[in-house]
C-alpha positions as CSV (number, residue, x, y, z in Angstrom):
1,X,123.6,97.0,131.5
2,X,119.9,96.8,132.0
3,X,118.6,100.2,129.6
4,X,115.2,102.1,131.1
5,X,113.7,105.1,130.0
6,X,115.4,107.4,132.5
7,X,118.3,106.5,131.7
8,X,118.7,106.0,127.9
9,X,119.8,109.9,127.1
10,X,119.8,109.9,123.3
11,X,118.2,107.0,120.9
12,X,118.9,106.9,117.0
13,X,115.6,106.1,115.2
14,X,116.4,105.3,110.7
15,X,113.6,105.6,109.3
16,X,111.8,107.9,111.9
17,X,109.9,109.4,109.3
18,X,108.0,106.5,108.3
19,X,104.5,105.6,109.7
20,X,106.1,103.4,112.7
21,X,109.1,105.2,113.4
22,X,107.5,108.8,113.4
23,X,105.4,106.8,116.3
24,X,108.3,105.4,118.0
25,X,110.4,109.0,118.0
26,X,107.1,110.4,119.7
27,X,106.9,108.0,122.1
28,X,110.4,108.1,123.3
29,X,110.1,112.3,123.2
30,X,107.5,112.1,125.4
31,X,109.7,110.0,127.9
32,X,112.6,112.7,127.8
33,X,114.3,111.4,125.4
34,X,116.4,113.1,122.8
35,X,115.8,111.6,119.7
36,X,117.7,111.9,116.1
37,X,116.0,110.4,113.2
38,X,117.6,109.8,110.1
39,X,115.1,109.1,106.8
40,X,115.4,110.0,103.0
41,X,112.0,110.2,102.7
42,X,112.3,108.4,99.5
43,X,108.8,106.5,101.5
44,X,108.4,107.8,105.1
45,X,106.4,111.5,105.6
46,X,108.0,114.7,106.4
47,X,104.4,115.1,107.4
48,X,104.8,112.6,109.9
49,X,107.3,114.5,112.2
50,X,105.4,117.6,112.2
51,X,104.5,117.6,115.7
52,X,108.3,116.8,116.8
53,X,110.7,119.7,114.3
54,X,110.1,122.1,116.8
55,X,111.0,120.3,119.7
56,X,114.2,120.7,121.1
57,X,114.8,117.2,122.2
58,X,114.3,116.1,118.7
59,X,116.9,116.5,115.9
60,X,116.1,115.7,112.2
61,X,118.7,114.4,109.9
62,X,117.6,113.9,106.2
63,X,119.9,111.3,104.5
64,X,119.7,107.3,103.6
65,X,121.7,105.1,106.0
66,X,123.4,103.2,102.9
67,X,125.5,106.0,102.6
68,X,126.4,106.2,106.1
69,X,125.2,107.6,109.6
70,X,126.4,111.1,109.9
71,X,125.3,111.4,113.2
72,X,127.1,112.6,116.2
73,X,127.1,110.0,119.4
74,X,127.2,109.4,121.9
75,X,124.1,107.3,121.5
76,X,122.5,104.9,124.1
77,X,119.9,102.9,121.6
78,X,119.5,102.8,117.8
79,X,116.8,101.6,116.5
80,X,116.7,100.6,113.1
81,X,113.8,100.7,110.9
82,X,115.1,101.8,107.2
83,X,113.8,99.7,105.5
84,X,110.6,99.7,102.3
85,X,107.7,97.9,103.7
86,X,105.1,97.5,100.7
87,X,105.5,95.9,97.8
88,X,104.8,99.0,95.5
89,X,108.1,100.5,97.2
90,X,110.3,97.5,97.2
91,X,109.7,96.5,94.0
92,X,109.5,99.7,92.2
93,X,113.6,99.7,93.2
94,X,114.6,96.1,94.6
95,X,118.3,96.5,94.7
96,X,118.1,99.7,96.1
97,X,115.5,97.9,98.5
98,X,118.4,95.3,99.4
99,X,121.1,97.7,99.7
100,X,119.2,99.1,102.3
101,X,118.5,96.0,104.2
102,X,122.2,94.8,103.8
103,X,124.4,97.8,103.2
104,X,122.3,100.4,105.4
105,X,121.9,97.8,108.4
106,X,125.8,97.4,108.3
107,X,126.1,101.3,108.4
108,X,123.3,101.2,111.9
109,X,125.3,98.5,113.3
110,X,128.1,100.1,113.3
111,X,127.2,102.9,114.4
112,X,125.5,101.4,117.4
113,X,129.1,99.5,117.5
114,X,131.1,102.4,117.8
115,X,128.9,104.1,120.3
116,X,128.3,101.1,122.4
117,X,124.8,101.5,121.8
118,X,121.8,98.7,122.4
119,X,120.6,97.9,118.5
120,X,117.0,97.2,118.1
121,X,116.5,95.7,114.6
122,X,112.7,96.3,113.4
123,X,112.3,93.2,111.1
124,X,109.4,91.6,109.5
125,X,107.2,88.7,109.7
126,X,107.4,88.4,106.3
127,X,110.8,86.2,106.7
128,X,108.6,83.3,107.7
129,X,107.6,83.3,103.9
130,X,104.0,81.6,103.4
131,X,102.2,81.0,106.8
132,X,102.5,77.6,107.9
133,X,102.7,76.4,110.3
134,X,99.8,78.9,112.0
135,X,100.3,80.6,114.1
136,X,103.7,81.2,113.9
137,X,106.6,80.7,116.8
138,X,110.2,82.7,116.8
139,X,111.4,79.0,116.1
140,X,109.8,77.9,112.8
141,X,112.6,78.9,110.2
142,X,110.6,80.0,107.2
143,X,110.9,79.4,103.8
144,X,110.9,81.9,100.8
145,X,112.4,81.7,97.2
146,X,115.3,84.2,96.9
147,X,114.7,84.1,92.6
148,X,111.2,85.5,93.1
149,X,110.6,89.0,93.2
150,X,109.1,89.6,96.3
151,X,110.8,87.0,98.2
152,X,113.9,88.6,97.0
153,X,113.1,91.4,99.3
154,X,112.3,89.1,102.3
155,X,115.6,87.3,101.8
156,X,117.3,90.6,102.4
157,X,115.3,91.1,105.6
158,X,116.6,87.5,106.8
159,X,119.8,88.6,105.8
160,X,119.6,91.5,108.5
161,X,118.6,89.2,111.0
162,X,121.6,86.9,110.1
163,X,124.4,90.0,109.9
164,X,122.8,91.7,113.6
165,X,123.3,88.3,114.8
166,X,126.6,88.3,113.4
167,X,127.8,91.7,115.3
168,X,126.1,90.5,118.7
169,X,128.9,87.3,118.5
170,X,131.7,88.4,116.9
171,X,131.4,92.1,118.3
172,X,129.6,91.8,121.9
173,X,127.1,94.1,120.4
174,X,123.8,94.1,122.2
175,X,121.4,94.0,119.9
176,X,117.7,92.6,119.8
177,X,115.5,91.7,116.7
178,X,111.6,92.2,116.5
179,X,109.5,90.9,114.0
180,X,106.6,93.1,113.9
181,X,103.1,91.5,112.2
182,X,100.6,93.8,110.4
183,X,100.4,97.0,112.3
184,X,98.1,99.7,111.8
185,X,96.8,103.2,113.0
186,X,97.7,107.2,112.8
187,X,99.6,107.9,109.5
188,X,99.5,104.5,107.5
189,X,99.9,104.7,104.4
190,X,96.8,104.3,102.4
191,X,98.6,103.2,99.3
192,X,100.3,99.9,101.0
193,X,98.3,97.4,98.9
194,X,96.5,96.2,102.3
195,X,92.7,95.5,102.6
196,X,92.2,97.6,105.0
197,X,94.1,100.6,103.8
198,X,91.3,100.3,101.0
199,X,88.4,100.1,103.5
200,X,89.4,103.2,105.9
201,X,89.6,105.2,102.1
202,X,86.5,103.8,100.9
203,X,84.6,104.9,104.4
204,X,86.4,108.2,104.1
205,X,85.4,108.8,100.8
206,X,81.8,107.4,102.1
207,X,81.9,104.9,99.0
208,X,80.9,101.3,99.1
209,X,83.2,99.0,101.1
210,X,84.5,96.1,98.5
211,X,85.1,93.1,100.1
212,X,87.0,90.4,98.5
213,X,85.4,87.0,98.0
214,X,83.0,85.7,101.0
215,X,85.1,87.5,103.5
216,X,86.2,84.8,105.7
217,X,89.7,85.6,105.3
218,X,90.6,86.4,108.5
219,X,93.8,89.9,109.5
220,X,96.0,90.0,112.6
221,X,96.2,93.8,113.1
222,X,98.2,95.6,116.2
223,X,97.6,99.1,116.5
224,X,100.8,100.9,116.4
225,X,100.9,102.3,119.8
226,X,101.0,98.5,121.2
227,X,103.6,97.9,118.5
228,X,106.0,101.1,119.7
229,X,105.7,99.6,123.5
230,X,106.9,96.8,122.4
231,X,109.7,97.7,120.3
232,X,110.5,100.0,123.5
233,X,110.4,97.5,125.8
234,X,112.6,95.1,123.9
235,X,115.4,98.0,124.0
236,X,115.2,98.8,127.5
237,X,115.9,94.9,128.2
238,X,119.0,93.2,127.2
239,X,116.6,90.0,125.2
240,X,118.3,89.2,121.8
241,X,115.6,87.7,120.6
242,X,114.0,87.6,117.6
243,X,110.5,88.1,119.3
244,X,107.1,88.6,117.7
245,X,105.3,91.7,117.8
246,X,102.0,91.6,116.9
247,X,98.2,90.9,117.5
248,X,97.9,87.1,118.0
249,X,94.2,87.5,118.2
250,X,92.8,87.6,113.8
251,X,89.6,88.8,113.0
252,X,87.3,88.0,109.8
253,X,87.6,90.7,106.8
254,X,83.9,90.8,106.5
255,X,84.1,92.4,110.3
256,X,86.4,94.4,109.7
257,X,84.6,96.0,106.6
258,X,81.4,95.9,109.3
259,X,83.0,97.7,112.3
260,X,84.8,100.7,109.8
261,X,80.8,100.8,108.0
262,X,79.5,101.3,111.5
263,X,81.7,103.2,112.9
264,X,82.1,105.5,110.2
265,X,78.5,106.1,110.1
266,X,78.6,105.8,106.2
267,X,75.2,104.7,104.9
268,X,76.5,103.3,101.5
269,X,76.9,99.6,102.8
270,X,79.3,97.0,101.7
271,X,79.6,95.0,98.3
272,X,81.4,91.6,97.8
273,X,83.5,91.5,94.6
274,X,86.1,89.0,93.6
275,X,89.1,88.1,95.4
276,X,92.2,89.1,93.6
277,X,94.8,86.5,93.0
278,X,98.0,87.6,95.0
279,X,101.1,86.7,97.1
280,X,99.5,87.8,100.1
281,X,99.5,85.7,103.2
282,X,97.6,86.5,106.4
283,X,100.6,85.9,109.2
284,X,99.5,85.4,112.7
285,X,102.3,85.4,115.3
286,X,102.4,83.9,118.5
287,X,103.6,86.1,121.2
288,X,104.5,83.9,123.7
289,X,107.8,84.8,124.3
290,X,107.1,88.6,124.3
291,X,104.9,88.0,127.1
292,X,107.2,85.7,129.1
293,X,110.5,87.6,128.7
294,X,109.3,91.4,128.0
295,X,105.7,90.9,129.9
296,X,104.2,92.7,126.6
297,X,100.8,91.8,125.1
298,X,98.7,94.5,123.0
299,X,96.3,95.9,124.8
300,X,93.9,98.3,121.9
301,X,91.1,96.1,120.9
302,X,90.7,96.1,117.1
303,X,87.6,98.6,117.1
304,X,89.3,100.8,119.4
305,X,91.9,101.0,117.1
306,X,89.7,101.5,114.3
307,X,87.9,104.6,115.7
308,X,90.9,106.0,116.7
309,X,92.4,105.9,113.2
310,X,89.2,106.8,111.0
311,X,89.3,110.0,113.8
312,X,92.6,110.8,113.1
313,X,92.0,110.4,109.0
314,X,89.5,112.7,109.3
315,X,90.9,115.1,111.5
316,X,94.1,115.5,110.1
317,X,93.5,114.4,106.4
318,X,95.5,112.9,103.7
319,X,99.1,114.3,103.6
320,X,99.4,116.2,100.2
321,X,102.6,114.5,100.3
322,X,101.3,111.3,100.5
323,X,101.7,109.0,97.1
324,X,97.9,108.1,97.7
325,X,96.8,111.6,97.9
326,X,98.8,112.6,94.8
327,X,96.7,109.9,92.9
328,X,100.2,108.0,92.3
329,X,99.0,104.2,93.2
330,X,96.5,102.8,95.1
């Protein structure tokens, strides 16, 4: 059965309260949607849902999917996002970060199992481990080193791939993967250890933008309302995939620092410092196939996106809740 908006009555978001799925549940609310989201918020925002707890298509369940999914069904889509997403989170706690990926997407996929339900699993392009070949097909297989701390973590993700694949052979579960690339926008977190996180709080603290080495080094960023259609459209289809989500266009550093100095209007200027050594790889996807079989592309230009999300910073604020905020990290 083909799934379209009208018709998909109730969709099961995990992690809902995190900065993509609090996106996704208000997307599919304003479609008519009932929505129940299920988080911890042991790293998603309480904050996050605000605009939905009053809503009565929109149910809030607070628990952690490796214990189970005590929701009540029927349900005609999960989509399952659980999952840490920063290093500070997933290695602050990295078996509880794999029991999530292994033990909590067994939990969603039965659940979607039992209800009949299409499964959308929200992976990562961090499973391609370091980024080569460039940019990056749904066929290249990846390579990561399962001892290693963080590619511990990223073997867990693969491992969610491999057991969602499992259920849609042995189970006749439909169920789609998408690997989503470097998304940004609206609720972020600016504690996630990314570049630009550290430039949108430099502007909104109007201090100095630092920018690491000669800043060639170059970001794919989608804005996350191109990265919810996508997800959305992948459900309402019956693709298996794994398809990339992301922005297969990259832009410098140095520009980025330039557009959020402009746009911001702060007069304090940028300042090149030294380039930290790290583990972190700029990924790039190409999104051929989401444009072939789900007609999807992003459409936000990066500076749109920008200005939208330095708005919305300094509109709304910092969540007091939020581990930046609370001077925790970052």
């Amino acid at each position: 059965m083909t799934h379209d908006p009208d018709r998909t009555r109730h969709a099961v978001v995990t992690g809902g309260g995190g900065f993509i799925g609090s996106h996704l549940c208000d997307a599919l609310v304003r479609t008519g949607t009932r929505v129940t989201c299920i988080d911890s918020f042991e790293t998603g925002q309480r904050g996050n849902l605000a605009p939905l707890l009053d809503d009565p298509r929109f149910d809030l369940v607070i628990g952690d999917v490796v214990d189970g999914m005590d929701i009540e069904g029927p349900a005609d889509v999960v989509f399952h996002l659980a999952a840490p997403s920063t290093p500070g989170d997933y290695l602050l706690d990295p078996v509880r970060a794999m029991r999530t990926a292994s033990a909590g997407t067994m939990n969603a996929l039965r659940f979607a199992h039992d209800n009949r339900a299409r499964f959308i699993l929200v992976s990562t392009s961090e499973i391609y481990g370091p980024p080569s070949p460039h940019p990056q097909q749904e066929l290249d297989l990846g390579v990561v080193d399962p001892v290693h701390s963080y590619d511990a973590y990223f073997e867990a993700r693969r491992f969610g791939e491999a057991l969602t694949s499992s259920y849609r052979a042995a189970c006749n579960l439909r169920t789609g993967i998408a690997r989503v690339f470097n998304t940004y926008g609206p609720r972020m977190r600016l504690d996630d250890g990314r570049v630009l996180s550290r430039f949108i709080r430099q502007v909104l603290a109007n201090d100095r933008v630092t920018v690491p080495g000669s800043g060639a080094q170059r970001r794919s960023l989608c804005y996350v309302a191109d990265t919810v259609t996508g997800l959305t459209t992948l459900a309402y289809g019956e693709h298996p995939g794994p398809v990339n989500i992301g922005n297969p266009d990259d832009t410098s550093v140095y520009e980025l620092a330039r557009q959020l100095t402009e746009l911001s209007g702060s007069d304090t200027g940028m300042e090149f410092v030294d380039s930290p050594t790290d583990r972190m790889h700029s990924r790039r996807p190409d999104i051929g196939l989401a444009t072939e079989v789900l007609g999807w592309r992003p459409r936000t230009t990066v500076r749109e996106g920008l200005a939208s999300t330095v708005a919305w910073f300094r509109r709304d604020g910092v969540p007091a809740s939020d581990p930046y905020a609370a001077g925790r990290r970052g």
